[in-house]
N, C-alpha and C positions, 0 to 999 in steps of 0.2 A: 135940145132935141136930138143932135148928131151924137151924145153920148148914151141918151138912153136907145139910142138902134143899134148903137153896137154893144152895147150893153147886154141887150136882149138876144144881139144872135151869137155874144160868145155862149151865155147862159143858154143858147139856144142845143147851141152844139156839143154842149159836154154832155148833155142827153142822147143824143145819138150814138156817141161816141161808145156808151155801153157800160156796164160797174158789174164788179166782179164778184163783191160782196156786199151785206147790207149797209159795210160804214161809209162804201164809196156812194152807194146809193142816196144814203140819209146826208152824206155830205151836200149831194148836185141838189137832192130836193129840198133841204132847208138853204141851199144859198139862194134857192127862186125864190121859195118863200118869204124868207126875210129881204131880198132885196122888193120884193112886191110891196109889202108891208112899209120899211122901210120910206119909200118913196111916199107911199102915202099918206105916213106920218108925218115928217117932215117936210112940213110946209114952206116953210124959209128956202131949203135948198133940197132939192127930191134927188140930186145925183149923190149928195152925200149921204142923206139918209137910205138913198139905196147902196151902197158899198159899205154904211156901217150895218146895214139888215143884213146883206149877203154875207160878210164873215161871221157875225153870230149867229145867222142860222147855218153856217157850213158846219161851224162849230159844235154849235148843239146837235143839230142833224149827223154827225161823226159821233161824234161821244154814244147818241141812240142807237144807233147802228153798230158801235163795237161791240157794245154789252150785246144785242141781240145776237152778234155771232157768236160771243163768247157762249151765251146760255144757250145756241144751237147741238143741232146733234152734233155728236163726236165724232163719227163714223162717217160723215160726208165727205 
């Protein structure tokens, strides 16, 4: 229980904190997402299954995000 509260308010605060472009962006919101997920899957152990969701979706959510800046305008 003490880990998923601090779990949630580091997750909490890298939002606030602000993203500068879409990969920072797709990073902070696929690692909530997949830690959400995550937890909810794994039944056995929800702290593991939330820190194995939250690096694959930081992951994936990066990867989405670069290509979208890449294929942005050029002139920004």
């Amino acid at each position: 229980m003490r880990f998923a509260c601090i779990f949630t308010i580091l997750i909490g605060s890298l939002g606030i904190i602000g993203c500068q472009n879409n990969a920072q962006t797709g990073a902070v919101g696929g690692a909530a997402a997949g830690a959400g997920l995550g937890a909810i899957i794994d039944d056995n152990n929800r702290g593991r299954g939330a820190l194995i969701g939250a690096g694959i979706g930081a992951i994936g959510g990066y990867i989405i995000g670069n290509e979208m800046d890449k294929s942005g305008n050029p002139y920004d």
